[in-house]
VOGU-3710 file (C-alpha; in Angstrom, 3 decimals, decimal comma):
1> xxxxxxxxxx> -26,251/-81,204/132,976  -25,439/-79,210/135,452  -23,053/-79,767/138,450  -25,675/-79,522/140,933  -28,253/-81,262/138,966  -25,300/-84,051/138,766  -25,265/-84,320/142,384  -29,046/-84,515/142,762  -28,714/-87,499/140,342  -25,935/-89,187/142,402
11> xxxxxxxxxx> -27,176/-92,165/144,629  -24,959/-93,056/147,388  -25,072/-96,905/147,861  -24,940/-97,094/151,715  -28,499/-95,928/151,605  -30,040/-98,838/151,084  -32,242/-98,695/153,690  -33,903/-95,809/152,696  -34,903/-97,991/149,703  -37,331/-100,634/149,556
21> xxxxxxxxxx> -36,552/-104,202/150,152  -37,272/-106,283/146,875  -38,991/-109,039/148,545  -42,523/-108,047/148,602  -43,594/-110,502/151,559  -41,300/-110,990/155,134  -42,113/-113,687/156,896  -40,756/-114,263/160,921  -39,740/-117,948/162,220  -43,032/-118,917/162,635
31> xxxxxxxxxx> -43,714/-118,439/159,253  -46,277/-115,260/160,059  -46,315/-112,731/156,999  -45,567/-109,031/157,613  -46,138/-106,145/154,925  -43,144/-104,078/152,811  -43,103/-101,360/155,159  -44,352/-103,045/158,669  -42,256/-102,850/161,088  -41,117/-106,380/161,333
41> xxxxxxxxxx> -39,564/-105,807/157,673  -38,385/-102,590/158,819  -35,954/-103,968/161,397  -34,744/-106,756/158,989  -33,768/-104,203/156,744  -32,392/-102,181/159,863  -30,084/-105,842/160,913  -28,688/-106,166/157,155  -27,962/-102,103/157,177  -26,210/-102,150/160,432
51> xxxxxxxxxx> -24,396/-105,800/159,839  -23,379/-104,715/156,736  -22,228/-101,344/157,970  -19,702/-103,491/161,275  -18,450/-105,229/158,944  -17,144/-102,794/156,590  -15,926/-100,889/159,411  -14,441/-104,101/161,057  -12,679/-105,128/158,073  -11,138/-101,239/157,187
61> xxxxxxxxxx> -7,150/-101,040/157,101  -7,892/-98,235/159,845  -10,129/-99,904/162,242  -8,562/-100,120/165,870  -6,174/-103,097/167,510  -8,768/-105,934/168,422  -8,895/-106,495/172,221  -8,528/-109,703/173,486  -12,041/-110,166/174,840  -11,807/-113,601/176,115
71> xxxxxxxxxx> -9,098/-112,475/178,773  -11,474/-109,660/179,593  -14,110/-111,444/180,174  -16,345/-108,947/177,941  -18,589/-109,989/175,192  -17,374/-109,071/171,839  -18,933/-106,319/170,335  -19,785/-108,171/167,414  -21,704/-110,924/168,932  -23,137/-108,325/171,270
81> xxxxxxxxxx> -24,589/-106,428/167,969  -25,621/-109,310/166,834  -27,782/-109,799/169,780  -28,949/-106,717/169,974  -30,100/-107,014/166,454  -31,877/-110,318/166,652  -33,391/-108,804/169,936  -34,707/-105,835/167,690  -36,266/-108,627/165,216  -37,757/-110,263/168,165
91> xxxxxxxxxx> -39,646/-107,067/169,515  -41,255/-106,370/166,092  -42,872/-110,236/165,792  -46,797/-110,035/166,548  -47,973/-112,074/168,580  -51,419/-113,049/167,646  -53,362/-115,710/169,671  -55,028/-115,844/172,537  -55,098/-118,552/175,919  -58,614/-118,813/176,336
101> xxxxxxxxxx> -58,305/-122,150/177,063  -58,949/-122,331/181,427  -61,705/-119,200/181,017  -65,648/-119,551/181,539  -65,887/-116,246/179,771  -69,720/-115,499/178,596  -70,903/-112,809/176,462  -73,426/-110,945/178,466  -75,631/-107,689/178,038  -74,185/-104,777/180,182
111> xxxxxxxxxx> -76,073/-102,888/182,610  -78,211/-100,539/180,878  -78,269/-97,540/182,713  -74,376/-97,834/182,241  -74,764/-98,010/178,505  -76,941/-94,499/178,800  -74,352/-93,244/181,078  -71,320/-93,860/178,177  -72,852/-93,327/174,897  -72,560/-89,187/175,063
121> xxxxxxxxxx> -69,399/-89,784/175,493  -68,844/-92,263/172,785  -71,392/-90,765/169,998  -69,609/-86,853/170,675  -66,371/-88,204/169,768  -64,845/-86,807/166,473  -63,250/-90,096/165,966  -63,807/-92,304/162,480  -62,994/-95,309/163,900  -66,181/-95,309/165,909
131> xxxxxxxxxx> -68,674/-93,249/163,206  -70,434/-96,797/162,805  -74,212/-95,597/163,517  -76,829/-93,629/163,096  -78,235/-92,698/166,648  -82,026/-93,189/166,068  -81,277/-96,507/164,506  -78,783/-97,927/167,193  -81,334/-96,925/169,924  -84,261/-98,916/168,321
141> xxxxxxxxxx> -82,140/-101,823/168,043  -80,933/-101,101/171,418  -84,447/-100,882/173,096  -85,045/-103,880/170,948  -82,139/-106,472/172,936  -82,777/-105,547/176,317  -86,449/-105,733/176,350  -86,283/-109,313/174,261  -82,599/-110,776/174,561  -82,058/-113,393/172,709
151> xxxxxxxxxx> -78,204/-115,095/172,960  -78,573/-116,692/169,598  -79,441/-113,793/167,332  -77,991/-110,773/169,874  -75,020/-111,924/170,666  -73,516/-109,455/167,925  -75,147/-106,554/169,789  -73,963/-107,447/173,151  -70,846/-106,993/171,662  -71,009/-103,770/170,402
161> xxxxxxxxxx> -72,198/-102,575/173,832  -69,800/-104,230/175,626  -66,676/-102,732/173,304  -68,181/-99,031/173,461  -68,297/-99,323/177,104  -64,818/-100,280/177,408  -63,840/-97,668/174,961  -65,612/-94,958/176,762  -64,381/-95,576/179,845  -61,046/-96,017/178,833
171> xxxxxxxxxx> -61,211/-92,412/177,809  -61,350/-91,872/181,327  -57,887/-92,336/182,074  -55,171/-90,342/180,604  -52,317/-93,128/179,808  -52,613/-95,060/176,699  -52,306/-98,379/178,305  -55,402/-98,132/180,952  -53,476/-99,961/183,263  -56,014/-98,857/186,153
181> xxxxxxxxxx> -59,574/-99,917/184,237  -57,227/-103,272/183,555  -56,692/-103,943/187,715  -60,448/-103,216/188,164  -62,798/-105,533/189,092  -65,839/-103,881/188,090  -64,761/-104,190/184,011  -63,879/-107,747/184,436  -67,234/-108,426/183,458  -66,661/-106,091/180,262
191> xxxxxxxxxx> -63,889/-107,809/179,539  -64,908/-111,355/179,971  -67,375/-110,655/177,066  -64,248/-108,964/174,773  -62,534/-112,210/175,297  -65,401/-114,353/175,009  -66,351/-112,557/170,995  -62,560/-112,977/170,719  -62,047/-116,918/171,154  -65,256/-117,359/168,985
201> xxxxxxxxxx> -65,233/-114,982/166,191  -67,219/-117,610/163,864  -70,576/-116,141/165,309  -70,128/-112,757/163,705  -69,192/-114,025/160,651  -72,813/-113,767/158,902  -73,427/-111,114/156,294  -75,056/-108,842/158,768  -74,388/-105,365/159,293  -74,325/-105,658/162,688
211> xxxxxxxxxx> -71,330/-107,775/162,642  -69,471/-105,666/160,787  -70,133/-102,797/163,399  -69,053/-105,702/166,037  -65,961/-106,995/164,244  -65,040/-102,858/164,219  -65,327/-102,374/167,416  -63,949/-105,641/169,065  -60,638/-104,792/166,917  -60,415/-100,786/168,768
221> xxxxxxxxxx> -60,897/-102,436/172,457  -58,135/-105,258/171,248  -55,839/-102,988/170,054  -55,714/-100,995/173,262  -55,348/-104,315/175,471  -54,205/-107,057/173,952  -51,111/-107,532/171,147  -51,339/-106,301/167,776  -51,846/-109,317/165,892  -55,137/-109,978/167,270
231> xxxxxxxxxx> -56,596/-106,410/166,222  -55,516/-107,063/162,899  -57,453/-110,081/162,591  -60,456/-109,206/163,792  -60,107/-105,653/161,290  -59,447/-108,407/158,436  -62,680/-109,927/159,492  -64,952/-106,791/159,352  -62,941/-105,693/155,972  -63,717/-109,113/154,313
241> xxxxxxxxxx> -67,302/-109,452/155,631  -67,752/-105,680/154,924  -66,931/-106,619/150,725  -68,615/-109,952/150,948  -72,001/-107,638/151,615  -71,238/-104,942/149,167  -71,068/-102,335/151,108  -68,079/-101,162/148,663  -70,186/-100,890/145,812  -71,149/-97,850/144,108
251> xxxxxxxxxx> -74,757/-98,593/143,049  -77,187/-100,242/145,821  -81,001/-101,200/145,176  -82,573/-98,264/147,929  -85,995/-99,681/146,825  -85,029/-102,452/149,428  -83,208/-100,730/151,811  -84,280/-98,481/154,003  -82,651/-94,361/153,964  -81,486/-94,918/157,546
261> xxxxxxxxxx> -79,906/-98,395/157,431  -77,821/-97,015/154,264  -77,014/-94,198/155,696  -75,565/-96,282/158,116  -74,039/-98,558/155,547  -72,174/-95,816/154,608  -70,662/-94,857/157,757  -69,794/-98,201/158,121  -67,745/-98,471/155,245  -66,080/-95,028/155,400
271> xxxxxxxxxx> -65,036/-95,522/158,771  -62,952/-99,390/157,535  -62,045/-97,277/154,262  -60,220/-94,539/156,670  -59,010/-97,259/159,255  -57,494/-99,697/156,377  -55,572/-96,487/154,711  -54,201/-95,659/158,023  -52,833/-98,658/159,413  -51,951/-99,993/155,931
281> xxxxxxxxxx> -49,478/-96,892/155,884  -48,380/-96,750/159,793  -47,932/-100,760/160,321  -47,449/-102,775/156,930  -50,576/-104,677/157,123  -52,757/-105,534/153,792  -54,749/-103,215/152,175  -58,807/-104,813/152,704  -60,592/-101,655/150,858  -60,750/-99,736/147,955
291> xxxxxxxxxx> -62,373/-96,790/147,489  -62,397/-97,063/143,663  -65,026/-95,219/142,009  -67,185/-95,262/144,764  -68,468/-91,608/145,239  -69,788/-91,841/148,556  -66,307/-91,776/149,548  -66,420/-88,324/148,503  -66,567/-86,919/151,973  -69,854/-85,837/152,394
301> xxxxxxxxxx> -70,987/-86,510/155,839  -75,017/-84,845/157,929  -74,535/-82,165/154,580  -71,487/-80,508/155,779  -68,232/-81,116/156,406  -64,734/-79,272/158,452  -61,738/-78,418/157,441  -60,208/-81,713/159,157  -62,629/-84,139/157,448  -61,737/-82,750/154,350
311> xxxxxxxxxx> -58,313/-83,288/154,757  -58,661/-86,482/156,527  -60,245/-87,622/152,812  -57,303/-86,556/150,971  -54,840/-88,209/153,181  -56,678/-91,195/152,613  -57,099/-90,681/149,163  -53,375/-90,317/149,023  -52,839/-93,290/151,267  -54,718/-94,937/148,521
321> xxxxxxxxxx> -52,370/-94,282/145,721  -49,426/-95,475/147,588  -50,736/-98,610/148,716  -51,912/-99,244/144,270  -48,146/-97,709/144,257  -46,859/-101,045/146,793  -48,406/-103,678/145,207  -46,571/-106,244/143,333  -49,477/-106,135/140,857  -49,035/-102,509/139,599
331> xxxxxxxxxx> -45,643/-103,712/137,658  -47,340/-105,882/135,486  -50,345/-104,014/134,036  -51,065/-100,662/132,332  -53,710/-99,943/134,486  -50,969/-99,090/136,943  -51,316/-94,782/136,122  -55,159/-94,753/136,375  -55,544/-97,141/139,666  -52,410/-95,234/141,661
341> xxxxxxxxxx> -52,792/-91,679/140,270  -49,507/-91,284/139,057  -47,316/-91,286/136,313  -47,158/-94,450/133,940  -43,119/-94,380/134,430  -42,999/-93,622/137,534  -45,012/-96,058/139,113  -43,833/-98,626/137,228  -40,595/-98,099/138,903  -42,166/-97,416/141,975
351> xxxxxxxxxx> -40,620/-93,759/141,981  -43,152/-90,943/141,808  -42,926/-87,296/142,721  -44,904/-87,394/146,622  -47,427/-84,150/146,644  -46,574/-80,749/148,827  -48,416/-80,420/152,079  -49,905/-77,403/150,187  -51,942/-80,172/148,033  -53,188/-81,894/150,958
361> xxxxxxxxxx> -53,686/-79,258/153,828  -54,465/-76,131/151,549  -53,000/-72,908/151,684  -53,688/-72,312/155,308  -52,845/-74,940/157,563  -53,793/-73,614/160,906  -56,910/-75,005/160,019  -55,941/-78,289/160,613  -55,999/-79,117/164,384  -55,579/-82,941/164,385
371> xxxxxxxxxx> -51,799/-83,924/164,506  -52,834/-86,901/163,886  -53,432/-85,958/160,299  -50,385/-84,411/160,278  -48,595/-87,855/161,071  -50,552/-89,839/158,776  -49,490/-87,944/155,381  -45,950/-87,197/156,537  -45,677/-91,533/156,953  -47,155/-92,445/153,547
381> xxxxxxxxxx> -44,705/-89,205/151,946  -41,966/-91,056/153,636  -42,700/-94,299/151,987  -43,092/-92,419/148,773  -39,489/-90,722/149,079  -36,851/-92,943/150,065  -37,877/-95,457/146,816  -36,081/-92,354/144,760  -32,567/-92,647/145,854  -31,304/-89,125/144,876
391> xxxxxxxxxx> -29,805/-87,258/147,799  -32,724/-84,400/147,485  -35,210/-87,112/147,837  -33,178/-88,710/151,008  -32,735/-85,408/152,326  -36,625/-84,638/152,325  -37,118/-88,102/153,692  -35,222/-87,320/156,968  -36,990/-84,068/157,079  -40,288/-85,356/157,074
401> xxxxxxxxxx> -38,794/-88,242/159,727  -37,534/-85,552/161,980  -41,010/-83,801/161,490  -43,100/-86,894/162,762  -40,564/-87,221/165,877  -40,718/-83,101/166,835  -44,495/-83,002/166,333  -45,280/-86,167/168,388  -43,295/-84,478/171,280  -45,262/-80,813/170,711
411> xxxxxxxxxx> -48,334/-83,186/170,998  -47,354/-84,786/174,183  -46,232/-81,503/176,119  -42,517/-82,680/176,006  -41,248/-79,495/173,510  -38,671/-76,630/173,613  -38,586/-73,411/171,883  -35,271/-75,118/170,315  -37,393/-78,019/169,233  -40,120/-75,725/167,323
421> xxxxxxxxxx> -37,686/-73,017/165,660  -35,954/-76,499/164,253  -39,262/-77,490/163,162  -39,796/-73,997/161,611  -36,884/-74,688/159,719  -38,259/-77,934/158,639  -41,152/-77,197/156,921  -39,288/-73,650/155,433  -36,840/-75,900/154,190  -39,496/-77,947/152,484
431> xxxxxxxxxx> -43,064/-77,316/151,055  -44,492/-75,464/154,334  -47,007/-74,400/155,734  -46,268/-75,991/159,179  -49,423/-76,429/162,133  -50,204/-73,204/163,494  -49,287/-72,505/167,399  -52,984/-73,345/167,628  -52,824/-77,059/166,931  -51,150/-78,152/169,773
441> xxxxxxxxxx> -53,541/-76,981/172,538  -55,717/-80,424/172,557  -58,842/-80,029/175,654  -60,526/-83,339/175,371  -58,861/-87,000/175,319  -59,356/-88,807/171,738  -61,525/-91,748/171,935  -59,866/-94,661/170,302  -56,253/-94,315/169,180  -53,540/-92,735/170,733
451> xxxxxxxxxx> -50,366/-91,339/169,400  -48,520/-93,806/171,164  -49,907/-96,347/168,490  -49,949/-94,569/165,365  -46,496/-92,935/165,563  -44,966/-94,197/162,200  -41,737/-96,702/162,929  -40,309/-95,692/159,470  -39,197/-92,179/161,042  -37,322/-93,294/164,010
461> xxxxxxxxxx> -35,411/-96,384/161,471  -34,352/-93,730/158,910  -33,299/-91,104/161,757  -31,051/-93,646/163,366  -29,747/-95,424/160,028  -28,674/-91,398/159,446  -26,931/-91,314/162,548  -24,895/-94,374/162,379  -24,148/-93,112/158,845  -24,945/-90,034/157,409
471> xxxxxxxxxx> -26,194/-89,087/154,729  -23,809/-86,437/153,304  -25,336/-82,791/154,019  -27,391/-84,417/156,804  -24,652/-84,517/159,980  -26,490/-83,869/162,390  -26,380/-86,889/164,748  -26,110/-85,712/168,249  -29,220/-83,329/167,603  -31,103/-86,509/165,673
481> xxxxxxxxxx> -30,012/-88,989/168,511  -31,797/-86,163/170,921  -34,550/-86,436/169,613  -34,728/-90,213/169,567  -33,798/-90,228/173,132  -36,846/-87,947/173,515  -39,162/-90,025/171,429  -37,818/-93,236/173,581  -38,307/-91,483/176,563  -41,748/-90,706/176,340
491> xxxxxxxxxx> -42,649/-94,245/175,412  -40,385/-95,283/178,566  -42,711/-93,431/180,760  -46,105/-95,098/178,740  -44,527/-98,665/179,264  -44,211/-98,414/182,886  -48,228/-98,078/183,258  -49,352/-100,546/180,545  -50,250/-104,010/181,485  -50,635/-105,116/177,435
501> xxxxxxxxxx> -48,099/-105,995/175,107  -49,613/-103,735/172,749  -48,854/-101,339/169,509  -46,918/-98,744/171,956  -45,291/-101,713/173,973  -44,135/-102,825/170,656  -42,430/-99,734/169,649  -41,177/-98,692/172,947  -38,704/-101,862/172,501  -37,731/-101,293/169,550
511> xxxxxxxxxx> -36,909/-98,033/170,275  -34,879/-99,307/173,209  -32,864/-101,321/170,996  -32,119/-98,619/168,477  -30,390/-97,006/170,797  -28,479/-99,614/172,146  -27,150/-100,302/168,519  -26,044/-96,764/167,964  -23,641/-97,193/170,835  -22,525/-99,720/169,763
521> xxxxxxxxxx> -22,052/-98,137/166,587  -20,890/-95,104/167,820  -18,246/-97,029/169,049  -19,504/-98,488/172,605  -17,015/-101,799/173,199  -18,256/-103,726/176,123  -21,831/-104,167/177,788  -20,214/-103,108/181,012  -19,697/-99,782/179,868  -22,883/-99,452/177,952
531> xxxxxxxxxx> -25,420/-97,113/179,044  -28,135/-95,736/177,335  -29,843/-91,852/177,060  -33,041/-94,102/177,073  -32,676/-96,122/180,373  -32,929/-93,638/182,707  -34,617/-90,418/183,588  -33,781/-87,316/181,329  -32,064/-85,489/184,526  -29,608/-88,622/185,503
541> xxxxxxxxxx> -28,521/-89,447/182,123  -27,831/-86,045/181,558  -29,981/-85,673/178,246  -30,874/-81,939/177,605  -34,388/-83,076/178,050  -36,315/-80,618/181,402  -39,602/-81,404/182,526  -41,093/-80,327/185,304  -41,239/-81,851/189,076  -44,947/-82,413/188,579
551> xxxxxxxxxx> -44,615/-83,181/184,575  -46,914/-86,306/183,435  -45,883/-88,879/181,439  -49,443/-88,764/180,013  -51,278/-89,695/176,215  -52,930/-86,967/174,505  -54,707/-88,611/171,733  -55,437/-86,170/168,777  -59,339/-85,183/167,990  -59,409/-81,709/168,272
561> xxxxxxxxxx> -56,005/-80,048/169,510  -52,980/-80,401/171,217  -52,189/-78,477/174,380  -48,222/-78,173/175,627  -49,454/-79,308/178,883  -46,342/-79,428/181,516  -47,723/-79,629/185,241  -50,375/-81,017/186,905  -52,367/-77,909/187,229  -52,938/-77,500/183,451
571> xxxxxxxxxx> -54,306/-80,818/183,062  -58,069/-80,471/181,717  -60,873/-80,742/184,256  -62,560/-83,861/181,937  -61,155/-87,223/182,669  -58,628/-85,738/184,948  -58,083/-84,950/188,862  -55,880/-82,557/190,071  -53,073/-83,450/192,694  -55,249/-81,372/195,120
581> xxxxxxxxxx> -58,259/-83,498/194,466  -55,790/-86,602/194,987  -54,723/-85,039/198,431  -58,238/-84,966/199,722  -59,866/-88,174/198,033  -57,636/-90,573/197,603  -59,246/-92,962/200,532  -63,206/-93,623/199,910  -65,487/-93,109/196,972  -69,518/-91,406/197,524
591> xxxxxxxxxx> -70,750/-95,089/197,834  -68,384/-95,778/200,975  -66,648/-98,454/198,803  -63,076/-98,536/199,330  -61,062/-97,160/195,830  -59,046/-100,859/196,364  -62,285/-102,968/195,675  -61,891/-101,519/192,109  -58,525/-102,912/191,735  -57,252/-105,866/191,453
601> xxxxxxxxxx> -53,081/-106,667/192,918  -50,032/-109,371/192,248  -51,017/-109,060/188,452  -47,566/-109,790/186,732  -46,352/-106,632/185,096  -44,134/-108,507/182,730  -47,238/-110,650/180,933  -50,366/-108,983/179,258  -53,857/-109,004/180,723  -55,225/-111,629/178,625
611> xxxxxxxxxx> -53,086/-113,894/179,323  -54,846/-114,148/182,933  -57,734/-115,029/181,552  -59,505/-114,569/185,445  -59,577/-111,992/188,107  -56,595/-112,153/190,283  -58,688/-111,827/193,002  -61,831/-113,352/192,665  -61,333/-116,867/189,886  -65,120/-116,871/189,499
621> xxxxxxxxxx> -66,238/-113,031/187,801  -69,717/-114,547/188,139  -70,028/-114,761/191,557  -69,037/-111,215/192,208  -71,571/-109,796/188,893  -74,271/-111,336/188,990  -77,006/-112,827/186,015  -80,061/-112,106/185,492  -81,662/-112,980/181,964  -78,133/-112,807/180,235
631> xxxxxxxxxx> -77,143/-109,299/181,427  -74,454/-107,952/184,145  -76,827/-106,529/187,208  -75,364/-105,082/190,464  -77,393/-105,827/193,375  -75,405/-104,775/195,477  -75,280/-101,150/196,895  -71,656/-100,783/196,626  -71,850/-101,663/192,767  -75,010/-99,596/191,774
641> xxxxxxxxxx> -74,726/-97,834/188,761  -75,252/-94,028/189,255  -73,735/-90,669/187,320  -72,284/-90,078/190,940  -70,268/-93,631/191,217  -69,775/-93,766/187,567  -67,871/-90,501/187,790  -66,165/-92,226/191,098  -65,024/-95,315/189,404  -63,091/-92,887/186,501
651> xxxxxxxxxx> -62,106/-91,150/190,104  -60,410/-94,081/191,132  -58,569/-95,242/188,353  -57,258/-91,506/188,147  -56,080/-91,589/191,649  -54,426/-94,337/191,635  -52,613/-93,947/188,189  -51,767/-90,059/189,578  -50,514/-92,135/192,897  -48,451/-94,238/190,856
661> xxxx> -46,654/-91,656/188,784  -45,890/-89,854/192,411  -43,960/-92,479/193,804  -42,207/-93,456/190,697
//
């Protein structure tokens, strides 16, 4: 054996992180269960690395004179780490229920011409969350419920219009958090209904197609405003009732079903197939679906398909293997090769050699225009590598971890030419090809997911576990706590505007706290003297970060592109205003109505929406909306329902979000 192939082989033991934790199942003080990689486990293994680490420092024959701290009146640094630590555990806990308990919420049938209004927008997406139905058949069954409502059999459908509503217009404002449709009273009624489906869940239960498309949806609107448990419930739901019908099995009787309703079956099931791969990869939760042998999972999709769907299969597909490759199961069987895809050995000990982007993206990757993609494989590789504790492995798992950080930042218009000749040097140093130039020009917003949500939490443990203590041939801390800063900075900005304690919410903390243990690390000694890159602005804490006067903290969600958008005046004409636009319109709307009767005040910034279950300013939505024959109708002139104040209701939530970031 060689001496280099000696070192490859060598496994330093302070990277224990970067290996998997052997308890399968991590469970919080309240006894909730989080996956192997969510990001719950993900910070315990973060508290032992770090503990661990003080203490072998602490106890060193070189470490420095202890102070006396009591005199001082300073906190120790060790019970200030572990604080830090258990705060870190504390931001990662879901929280999961609901306080419907003082709400009259009804589910009621939107205005229709508002449903006509949205559903361009919402059908035009290139999103596979929401590729539920076939057009012709969802109008039918649309004409159907308004012209004979019936709340005991339609209830499922007034869901699904109420959800796609929320999700179009949410598209409508450019921060992830929607902070401005939140404060407005005219989606209170909207929302009522999401709250409503949420608190009684047992009516969409039945094995009906319809209530799988429901359950889908419902999860998308609660994952963009409320916490992340409840999303993952309600996706459990439509997973589970989604098998229970067999829409997972190869071989259906046609004779009884008709071509359009299983076409639509399929969609249905591709779109949960996609969605469980994804978010069983970037958060730790179970794996619902399996694709199996089930060859309508082959991709095909209205006889033709792009480059992006293509690859979007294989990243599933490969998503796939690694969640046959996590389960406990997989050690005890032979079956373990066949089900995962790779090698008998290998996945046996859980150590497999992860495919080159070349296998996944082809030969030319400038194809590919969805960074989300991107993200996606370079999160399940990561889980891949760091169960293979030879330094090669390690070193390609930082790689790929510094890759996810650099290309959320090209995505989000916060880049340097530094930033992108280092990620050139990534991907040469790796497998290449990288995303061309191309894919980070993005023109339209992406409908239900934002990178804010998806951004995979193993990256930014394993950069910061590097920096504390490196990883030998990987010293690069000051340039890898950069980009953290960067990465926390971003999410700084999102936080300020979001009214949820959602996914980005989530990470944003945990971010925060990162940080605040690498000082501490890094050799910070008191809280007094502890300040963070992360807890203030880029040009006061002196971070090499630059943006520009009129930069937006904004959320470009990935469907198409991503533009390096840096001022105002690049912002795209759809679902934005420009600061001129602001200047001249910021007072009345085309209906006369003051842009303040669309928003609601005193809502407390610190607690989600749902947890005020009414409007702040008017207790009784009712009275405001009212009911006719089960369905939201605006008498009134100021709330009629017309392309012109449709487009001034998105104008208003712009305005005062663009207001907002001016005076911050």
């Amino acid at each position: 054996m060689s001496p280099s192939d000696r070192q490859d082989d060598d496994e330093d033991p302070a990277l224990h992180l970067l290996l998997p934790r052997r308890a399968i199942m991590q469970f919080d003080d309240v006894g909730r269960y989080y996956g192997l990689d969510s990001m719950y486990a993900w910070c315990v293994s973060f508290k032992d690395f770090v503990l661990r680490e003080w203490g072998s420092r602490t106890s060193s024959k070189f470490s420095s004179p202890a102070r006396d701290y009591d005199l001082s009146g300073e906190e120790e640094p060790s019970d200030l780490l572990s604080r830090c630590t258990s705060q870190l555990l504390k931001s990662a806990q879901s929280q999961d229920l609901l306080d419907v308990r003082t709400t009259n919420d009804q589910i009621l049938l939107p205005p229709k011409q508002l449903l006509l209004m949205v559903h361009t927008r919402f059908f035009h997406q290139n999103d596979w969350s929401t590729n539920l139905f076939v057009r012709s058949r969802f109008w039918n069954s649309a004409e159907r419920v308004y012209d004979h409502y019936s709340p005991s059999t339609d209830e499922a459908w007034a869901i699904v219009f109420n959800s796609i509503v929320l999700l179009s217009l949410g598209t409508e404002t450019p921060v992830q958090g929607h902070d401005s449709l939140v404060d407005s009273q005219f989606a209170q009624p909207f929302f009522s209904t999401i709250r409503a489906a949420i608190s009684n869940l047992n009516h969409l239960l039945a094995p009906k197609l319809v209530n799988v498309q429901a359950l889908a949806l419902l999860s998308l609107a609660a994952e963009l405003f409320y916490p992340p448990g409840i999303a993952a419930s309600i996706f459990a739901h439509a997973c589970t009732l989604a098998r229970q019908m067999g829409l997972d099995e190869v071989d259906i009787a046609t004779g009884y079903i008709d071509p359009t309703e299983q076409e639509e079956r399929l969609k249905v099931y591709h779109s949960l197939y996609i969605r469980d791969k994804s978010l069983a990869i970037s958060r730790g939760t179970v794996c619902w679906l399996s694709g199996g042998k089930n060859q309508r999972l082959s991709g095909h999709r209205s006889g033709s398909i792009q480059a992006n769907d293509s690859v979007r299969i294989r990243v599933s597909a490969f998503q796939e293997r690694v969640c046959h490759l996590q389960s406990p199961v997989h050690t005890q069987g032979c079956c373990v090769s066949s089900r995962s895809g790779f090698s008998q050995l290998g996945a046996q000990n859980r150590i497999i050699e992860p495919p080159d982007m070349s296998t996944i993206f082809g030969s030319d990757a400038s194809d590919i225009t969805d960074i989300d993609l991107w993200l996606e494989f370079l999160a399940a590789r990561i889980i891949v590598l760091r169960r293979n504790p030879k330094l090669r492995y390690v070193h390609r798992t930082l790689q790929d971890s510094r890759a996810c950080c650099i290309l959320f930042l090209m995505a989000l218009g916060r880049s340097n030419d530094h930033l992108k000749i280092r990620l050139s040097g990534i991907f040469d140093s790796m497998d290449g090809p990288q995303p061309s130039d191309a894919s980070y020009h993005q023109p339209a917003p992406f409908l239900s997911r934002s990178l804010f949500d998806m951004f995979p939490v193993s990256a930014i443990f394993l950069i910061a576990a590097n920096i504390i203590r490196p990883v030998p041939g990987e010293e690069v801390s000051a340039e890898d706590l950069d980009l953290l800063s960067r990465v926390s900075y971003c999410y700084k900005e999102v936080i300020k505007k979001i009214r949820t304690l959602n996914r980005a919410h989530q990470i944003g903390q945990a971010l925060e706290k990162l940080l605040e243990i690498i000082e501490l690390m890094n050799g910070m000694t008191s809280s007094n003297d502890l300040t963070l890159m992360s807890a203030t602005s880029p040009v006061q804490s002196g971070s090499p970060i630059t943006l520009s006067s009129q930069s937006f903290p904004f959320d470009m969600k990935p469907s198409v592109s991503l533009r390096d958008l840096v001022n105002m005046e690049q912002l795209p004409l759809q679902g934005y205003v420009s600061s001129g636009e602001v200047s001249r319109s910021a007072t009345s709307n085309d209906c006369g109505q003051s842009l303040s009767s669309y928003q609601s005040s005193g809502l407390d910034l610190n607690a989600p929406f749902v947890m005020d279950a009414q409007p702040t300013s008017n207790p009784d939505s009712n009275s405001q909306f009212p009911i006719n024959d089960n369905m939201v109708i605006f008498d009134d002139p100021d709330y009629a329902i017309t392309p012109s104040s449709l487009h001034t209701i998105s104008f208003a939530m712009s305005t005062s979000l663009l207001r907002s970031v001016s005076q911050s």
